[in-house]
Each structure stands twice: as C-alpha cells, then as structure tokens.
N, C-alpha and C positions, 0 to 999 in steps of 0.2 A: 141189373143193379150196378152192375159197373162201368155199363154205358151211361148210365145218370153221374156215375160220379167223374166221368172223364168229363161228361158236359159241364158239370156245374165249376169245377176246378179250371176249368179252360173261361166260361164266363167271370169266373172273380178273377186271373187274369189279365181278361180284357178291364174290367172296371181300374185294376188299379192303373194299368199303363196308361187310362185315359185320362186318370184324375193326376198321374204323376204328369201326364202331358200339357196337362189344363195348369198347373198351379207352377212351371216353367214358364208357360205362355203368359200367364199373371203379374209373376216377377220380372220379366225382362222391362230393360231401362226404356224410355219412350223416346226417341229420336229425336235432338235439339230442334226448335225450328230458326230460323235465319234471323231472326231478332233475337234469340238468346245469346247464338253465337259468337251475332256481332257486340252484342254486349260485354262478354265473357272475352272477348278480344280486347274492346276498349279499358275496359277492368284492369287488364294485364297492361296494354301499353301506355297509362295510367300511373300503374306501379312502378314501371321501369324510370317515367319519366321523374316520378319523382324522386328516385334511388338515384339518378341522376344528379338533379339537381340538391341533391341533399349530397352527396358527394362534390360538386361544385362548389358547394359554399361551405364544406368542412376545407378543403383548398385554399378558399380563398381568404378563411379565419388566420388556415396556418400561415398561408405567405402575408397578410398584414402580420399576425405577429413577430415571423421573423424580421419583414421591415422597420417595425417597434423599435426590436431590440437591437436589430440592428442602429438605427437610427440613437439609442440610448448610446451604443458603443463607442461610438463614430463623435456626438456630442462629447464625450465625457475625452476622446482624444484630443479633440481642438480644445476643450479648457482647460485642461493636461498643458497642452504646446502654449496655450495663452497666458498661462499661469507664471509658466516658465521665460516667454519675452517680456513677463510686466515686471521679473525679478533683475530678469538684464538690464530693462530703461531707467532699472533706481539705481540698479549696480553704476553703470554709467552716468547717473546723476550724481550720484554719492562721490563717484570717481571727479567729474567737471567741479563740485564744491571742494575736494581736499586741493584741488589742482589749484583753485581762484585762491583757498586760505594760503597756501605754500607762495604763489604769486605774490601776496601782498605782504606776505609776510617781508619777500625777498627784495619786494618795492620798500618796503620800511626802513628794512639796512642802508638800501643803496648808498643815499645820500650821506649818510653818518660814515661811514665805510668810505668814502669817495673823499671826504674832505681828513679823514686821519690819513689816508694812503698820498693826496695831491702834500701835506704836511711834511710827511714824511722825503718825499722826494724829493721837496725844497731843501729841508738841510741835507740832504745825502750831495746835493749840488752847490752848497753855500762852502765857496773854501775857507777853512779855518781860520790864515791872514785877516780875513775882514773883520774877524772881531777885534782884534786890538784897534785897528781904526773908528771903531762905534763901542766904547764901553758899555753903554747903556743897551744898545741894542746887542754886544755880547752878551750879557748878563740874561735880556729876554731869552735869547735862544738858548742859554744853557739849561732856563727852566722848562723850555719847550721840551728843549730833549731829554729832562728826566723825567716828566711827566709822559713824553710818549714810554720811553723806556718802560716807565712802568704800568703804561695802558699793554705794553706787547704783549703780554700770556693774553689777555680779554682778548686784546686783538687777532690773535692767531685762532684764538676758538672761534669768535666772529666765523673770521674765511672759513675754518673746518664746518660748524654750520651753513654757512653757505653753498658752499660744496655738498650735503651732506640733502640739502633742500633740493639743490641742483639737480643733483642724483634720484632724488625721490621722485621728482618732477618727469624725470625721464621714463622711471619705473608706471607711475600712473600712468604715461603716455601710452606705452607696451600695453598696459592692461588693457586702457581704455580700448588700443585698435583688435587688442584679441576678442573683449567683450565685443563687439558692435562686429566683429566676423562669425558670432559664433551666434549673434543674434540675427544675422543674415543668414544663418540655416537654418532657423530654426524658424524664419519667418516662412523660409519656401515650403520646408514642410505643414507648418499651419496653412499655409494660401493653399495646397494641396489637399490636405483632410477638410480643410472648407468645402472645395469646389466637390468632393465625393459626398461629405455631408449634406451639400443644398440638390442633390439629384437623389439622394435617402429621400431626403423630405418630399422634393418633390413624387414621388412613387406614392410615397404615403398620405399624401395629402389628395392626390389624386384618385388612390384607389377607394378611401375612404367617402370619396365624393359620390363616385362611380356605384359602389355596394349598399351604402348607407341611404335608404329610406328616409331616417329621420333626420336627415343634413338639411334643406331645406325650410322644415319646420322650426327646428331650432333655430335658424340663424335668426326667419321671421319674429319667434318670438325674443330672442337676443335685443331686437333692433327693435323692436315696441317698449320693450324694458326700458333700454336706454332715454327712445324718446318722452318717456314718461316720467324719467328722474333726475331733478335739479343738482344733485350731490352725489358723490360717489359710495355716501349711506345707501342713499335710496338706491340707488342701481342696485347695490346687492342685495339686499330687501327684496326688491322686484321680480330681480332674478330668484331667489329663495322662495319668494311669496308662490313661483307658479307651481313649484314642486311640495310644497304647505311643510317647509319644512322648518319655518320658522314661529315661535309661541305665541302666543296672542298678546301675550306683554310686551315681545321684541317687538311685533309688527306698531303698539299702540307707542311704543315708546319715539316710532319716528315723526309721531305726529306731536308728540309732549316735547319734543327736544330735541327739534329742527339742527342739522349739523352743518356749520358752516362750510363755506368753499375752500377747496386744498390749496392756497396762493402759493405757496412753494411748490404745490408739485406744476402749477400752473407756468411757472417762471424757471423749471427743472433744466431746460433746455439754456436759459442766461449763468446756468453754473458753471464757472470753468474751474475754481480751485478751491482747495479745503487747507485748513493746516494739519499737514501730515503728522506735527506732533503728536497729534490728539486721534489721531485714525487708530484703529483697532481693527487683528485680526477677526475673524469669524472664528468662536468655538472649533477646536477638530470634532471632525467627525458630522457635523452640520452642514448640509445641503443648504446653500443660498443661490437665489435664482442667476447670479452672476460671480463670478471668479474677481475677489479687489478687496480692498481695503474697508471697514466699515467706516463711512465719515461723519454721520450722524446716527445716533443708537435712537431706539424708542422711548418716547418720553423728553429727548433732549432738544435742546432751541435747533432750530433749522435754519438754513442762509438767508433767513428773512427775519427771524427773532421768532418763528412761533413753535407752538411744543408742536415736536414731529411724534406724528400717528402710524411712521414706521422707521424704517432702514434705509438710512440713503449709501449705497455702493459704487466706491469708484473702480470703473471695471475701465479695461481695454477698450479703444474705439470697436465701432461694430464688436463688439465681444457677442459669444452663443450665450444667449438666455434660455434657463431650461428652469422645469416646474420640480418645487424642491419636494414635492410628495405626489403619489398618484390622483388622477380625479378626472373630473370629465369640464373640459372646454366651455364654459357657459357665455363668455364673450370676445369678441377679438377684434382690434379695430379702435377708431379712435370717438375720444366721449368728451364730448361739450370742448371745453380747450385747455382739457387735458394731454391732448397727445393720443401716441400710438401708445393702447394697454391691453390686456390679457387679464381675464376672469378665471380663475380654476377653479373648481367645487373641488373639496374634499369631503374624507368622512365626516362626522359627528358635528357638522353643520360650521364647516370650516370653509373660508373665501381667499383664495390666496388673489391680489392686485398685486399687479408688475407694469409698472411703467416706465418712461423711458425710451424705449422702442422705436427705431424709424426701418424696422422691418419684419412682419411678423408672418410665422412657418408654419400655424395651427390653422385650423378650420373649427368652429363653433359645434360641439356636439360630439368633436372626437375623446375617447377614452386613452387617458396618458398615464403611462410608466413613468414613476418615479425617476430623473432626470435628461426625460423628453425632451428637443429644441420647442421651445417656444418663438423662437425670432432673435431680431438680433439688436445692438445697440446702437447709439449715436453714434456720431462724428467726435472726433476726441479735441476738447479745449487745450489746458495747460500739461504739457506732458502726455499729450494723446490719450487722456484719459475721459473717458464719458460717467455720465451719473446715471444708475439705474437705482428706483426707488420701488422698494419693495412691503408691501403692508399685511397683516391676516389678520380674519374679520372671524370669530365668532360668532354666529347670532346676531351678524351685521354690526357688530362692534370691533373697534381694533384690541386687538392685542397682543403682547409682545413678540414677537416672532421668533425669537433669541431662546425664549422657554418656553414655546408652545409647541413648536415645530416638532418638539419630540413626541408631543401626544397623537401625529398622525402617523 
C-alpha cells in the first residue's frame, strides 16, 4: 500500500513539473525577426529626428524674436536721436530768423542814426565866430542845435539799443555755433545706431526669408493683387479679399463707387514745403509711422487743393519708418506711380498704407511688433525735411488715423 502511494505522489509530481514547464515554454517572448528590428530602429531614429528638428525651430522662433525686438529697440533709438536733430535744425532756424529780424532792424537805424550823428559833428566843428557873419544862417544853427539838444535822451537810447541788438546778435551767434556742435554729435550717433539698425534688419529680413515657407507665396500673391488694382481702394480690397475678410457690402461697394486716383500722393515726391504755422504735433502718446510735424490732418486740403484721405508728415530726410501697430506685411514695394509703399494688415480688418519711401526693410508676409522698421524715407527738400504720407483703411475705407489708431 505504500508503495502505491510513493508511486502515485511521485507521478502527480511529474505531471505538474511538466505542465509548470509546458506553460513557461508558452509564455516566453518570441524572438524579433530582422524586419521588426529594423523597424523599431527606424521608429526610434525617427523620433529623435524629429525631437530635433522640433528643437531647431523652437531656436530659431526664439532668436527671430529677439531679432524683432531687438530690431524694435534699435528703431525706437534712431527716432529718439532723429527727433532730437529735427529740434536742433528749427532751434537753429529760429535762431538764423531772430538774427535776420535783429539785422534789419539794425539796417533800419543805420541811416537815421548816421545823419543825426554826421549833424551833430558838423556843429561841434562850426566855430561860433561864424555866426555873427551869417545872421540868418546863425539863427538856422541855433534851431538846429535845440532841436538836436532835445532829440539827445531818444538819441542816446537809440545807441543803447543798438548796442543792446549788437549784443544780442553776438549771443545768437554763441548759440547758434553751440547748437550746430551739439547737432554734430548727435548726428554721429544717429549715423551709428543707423548703421547697427540696418544689419538688425538685415538678419531679420533674411532669416525670415530662409525659415518661412510662406514668404514666396505671399509676395506672389502680393504682386497679382497689385497687378489687378487701378487704386489704391482696390489693392486693399484685393489684398483683404484673399483672406475673405472683407463684407460683401465692402467688397460690392468698390464696384458702386469706383475711388479716384491719389494725385497728391502721386506728386508726394514735388513737395518740399508746408507752412509750419499750421503744422501740428502728433497726439502724445500716438505711434505715427514717422517722427515730424503733422502738415496736413485727415480730411483737410492737401498741396494740390484736394481732401486728404490721410496724414501727411514732415519727417527727417531718410528718417526710420516703423508700423505704428502690430500685423503682418501684405505689401511692399512700389504700386502704379505711387512710389515706394508698405501694406500692414492689422486686427479687426485694419490696412495701415505708408508711403513716401525710397527704401524699404520688410519682406511681404512677415509678422511685425508694434514699432518695427519698416524702411526709410526720402531725400529732404526745404530744411531737409521729407514727406511721409500715412493712411488707415478700415474695410478698405479710410479713416482717420488720429482716432482710430487707438482701436488697434
């Protein structure tokens, strides 16, 4: 009996060690074959590349932005220092008009003064004898000489203003050569933060060429826009139209109410002067595409008699044009014979137009910060001053830039 039970405990035993052996052998993993492998390889270096490249271009975000901002900094320096030479060339203009009034003034005496003094001299050398010999002509000289006598107080203040003009003359002169030293340093520094800011741009304009996909595309559709629109309506329209961000009223209204041609801004380049009476600051605190005087506002006649549709600014020769709100580049370049201009979309279906321009720092498609260079201006006429004419379109309509500018 109890060799039956050694037997039977020894074969349950064996059964389970087989079936513990059998159901190891069942679960074990099954050996990759060489196509899994190399899959599971590719998979992985795959991943890596794109951890990569997704790292490459979180870099490349960051250094355009700092370029941006930089490039924001650098602009807002040079119209800082431009702001400051355009207050120097009126100081010293203001200075040349009191010098010319004091001048003529001092020309207006001369002659009056020349012939009471050559009078005076005459009788100080007339000797008294000779009047008893000429009664009549004693008699003239006695009246000469009370009446000078009593011009002497006027006359004596005369020369003390003269002197006093003399003197002032001298004083303007001092200023004037301090002004025009102190505007020679400040110009070296402007020609200096220029030459840093046009190799900003350059980086930026380049790398933005270099990374950006859609740089191409845009410019193409930029330049079909253009060739497609007789006014500078329709170009924004056009440009808006491809983005459908215009109403179906705005778009129908360009066909009800065809806008004529800008002849002033067309003639922008024959402007050399304005009358400064009537020129007006910019609001504080108001971003305008240029650093100057305002010389025509919105709505008012412009150098040719017709209502201006924007801002015309007397800015510094080449002065930095920069975009007075954020948005993205929809044109650049020049349109029918208009000139060199500059498109910037803003929000809520806003078109900022800057023209003026005979050098422009953007590319078509780029995204700009709020007082980004845009390019630069003309050549300066009277007083080295250029005209930058600045417009914003609504819904492809203008309006006033003065109180609108704050809605972006």
């Amino acid at each position: 009996m109890l060799r039956y039970g050694i037997s039977a405990f020894c074969y349950f035993c064996f059964l389970s060690f087989g079936w513990s052996a059998c159901a190891q052998e069942n679960s074990a993993p099954l050996p990759l074959s060489k196509k899994d492998i190399l899959q599971g390889q590719s998979a992985t270096a795959e991943s890596a590349s794109l951890k990569e490249l997704s790292q490459k271009l979180e870099t490349i975000e960051r250094d355009m932005g700092n370029i941006q901002s930089e490039s924001g900094l650098k602009a807002r320096e040079v119209q800082r220092l431009e702001a400051e030479v355009q207050t120097l060339n009126q100081d010293i203009i203001d200075i040349d008009e009191q010098q010319d009034e004091t001048i003529k003034l001092m020309e207006d005496n001369r002659e009056e003064l020349s012939s009471i003094i050559v009078s005076l001299y005459k009788m100080k050398s007339l000797p008294s004898e000779s009047m008893f010999l000429n009664p009549d002509s004693a008699e003239s000289t006695a009246i000469s000489i009370t009446t000078l006598k009593a011009m002497a107080p006027e006359l004596s203040a005369r020369l003390e203003k003269l002197q006093a003009q003399m003197n002032e003359l001298k004083v303007l002169k001092r200023q004037k050569s301090n002004l025009k030293a102190e505007r020679a340093n400040h110009l070296k520094d402007l020609s200096k933060a220029r030459r840093i800011l046009e190799n900003t741009l350059a980086r930026r304009n380049s790398e933005y060429q270099k990374t950006s996909n859609n740089y191409q595309q845009a410019k193409e559709e930029s330049e079909r826009a253009a060739a497609a629109a007789s006014n500078l309506k329709e170009l924004v329209q056009n440009l808006a139209a491809k983005n459908r961000e215009l109403s179906a009223e705005s778009i129908a209204d360009r066909d009800e109410k065809p806008e004529p041609e800008n002849r002033a801004l067309q003639n922008l380049a024959a402007k050399t002067n304005y009358d400064r009476s009537k020129a007006k600051e910019a609001p504080s605190g108001l971003l305008l595409p240029a650093q100057g005087l305002i010389t025509v506002g919105y709505g008012e006649t412009d150098h040719i008699g017709a209502k201006s549709q924007g801002v015309y600014i007397a800015a510094r020769q080449n002065a930095i044009i920069v975009t007075p709100s954020s948005g993205t580049v929809k044109y650049a370049g020049e349109f029918k014979n208009y000139g060199q201009m500059v498109i910037v979309e803003h929000e809520k279906n806003y078109y900022s137009l800057i023209a003026g321009l005979t050098k422009i720092d953007t590319v078509v498609g780029q995204n700009l910060s709020v007082g980004e260079p845009l390019g630069q201006s003309g050549q300066g006429g009277d007083n080295n001053e250029s005209f930058v004419y600045y417009e914003l379109r609504k819904n492809g309509r203008p309006v006033d830039p003065i109180k609108n500018l704050k809605n972006l």
